[in-house]
N, C-alpha and C positions, 0 to 999 in steps of 0.2 A: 312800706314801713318807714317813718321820719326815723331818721338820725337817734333821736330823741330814746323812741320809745325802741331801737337796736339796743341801744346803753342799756337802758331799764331791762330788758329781758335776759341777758347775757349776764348782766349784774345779779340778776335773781337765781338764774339757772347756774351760778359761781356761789349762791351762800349766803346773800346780800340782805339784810331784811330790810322791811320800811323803805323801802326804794320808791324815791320821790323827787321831783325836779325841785330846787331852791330857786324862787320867785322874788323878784325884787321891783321895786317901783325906779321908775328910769327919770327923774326928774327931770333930764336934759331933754327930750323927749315927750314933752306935755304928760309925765307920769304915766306912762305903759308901762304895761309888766314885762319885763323882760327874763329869760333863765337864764340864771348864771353858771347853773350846772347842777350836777345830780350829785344829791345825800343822800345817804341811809342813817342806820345809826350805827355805823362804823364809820362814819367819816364820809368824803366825796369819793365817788364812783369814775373810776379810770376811765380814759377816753380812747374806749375801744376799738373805733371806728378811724384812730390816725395813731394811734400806739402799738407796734408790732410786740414789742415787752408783756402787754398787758394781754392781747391775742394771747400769746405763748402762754401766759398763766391761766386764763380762762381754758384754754385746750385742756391741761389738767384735770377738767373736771369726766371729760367722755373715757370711758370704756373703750378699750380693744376694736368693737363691731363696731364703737359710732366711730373712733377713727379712722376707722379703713372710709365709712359712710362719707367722712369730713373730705377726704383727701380725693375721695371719686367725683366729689358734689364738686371739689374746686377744680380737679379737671378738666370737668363739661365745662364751668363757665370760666376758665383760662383757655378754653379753646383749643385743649388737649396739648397743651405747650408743654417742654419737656420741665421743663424748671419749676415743683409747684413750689417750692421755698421764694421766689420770684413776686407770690399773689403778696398784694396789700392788705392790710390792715383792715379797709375795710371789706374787701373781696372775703377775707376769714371770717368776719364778724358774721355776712350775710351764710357764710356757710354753715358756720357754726348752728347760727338759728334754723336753717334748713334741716339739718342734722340732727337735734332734738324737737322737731314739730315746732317752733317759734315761730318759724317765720311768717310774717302777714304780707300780702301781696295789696300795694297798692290798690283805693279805691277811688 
């Protein structure tokens, strides 16, 4: 799953609507599109994936069951380390998505 589309799903699964990458034309660059980041129409969409602040607020959205769900998932892949307060940003992100069916596994 790109970077990309963790944002977008995490964003949607938190409230977010019209969740869409902002495109822009890169001049310097023979004019490629480049993102510069992800809007809705509440404004741009936090950077979930290197913001532990924004994790923290996204977790707000699971239930009881998904967090007990969130915190076994990050477990397994901390590698049963004692400290899951420890996991990154983005390590939560991937959890998160696991934890409500999000996640896409590379293709």
């Amino acid at each position: 799953m790109t970077p990309e589309a963790q944002r977008i799903a995490i964003a949607e699964a938190c409230g977010w609507t019209n969740v869409a990458p902002r495109i822009v034309k890169n001049v310097k660059h023979q004019g490629d599109d480049i993102t510069v980041g992800i809007w809705s129409d509440d404004g741009w969409i936090p950077d979930y994936l290197n913001d532990l602040n924004a994790m923290h607020e996204a977790e707000k959205v699971l239930n009881e069951k998904q967090d007990h769900i969130m915190n076994d998932t990050l477990w397994d892949m901390c590698e049963g380390r004692k400290y899951l307060w420890h996991a990154t940003a983005s390590q939560r992100a991937e959890a998160f998505l696991r934890t409500i069916g999000k996640w896409e596994e590379a293709k």
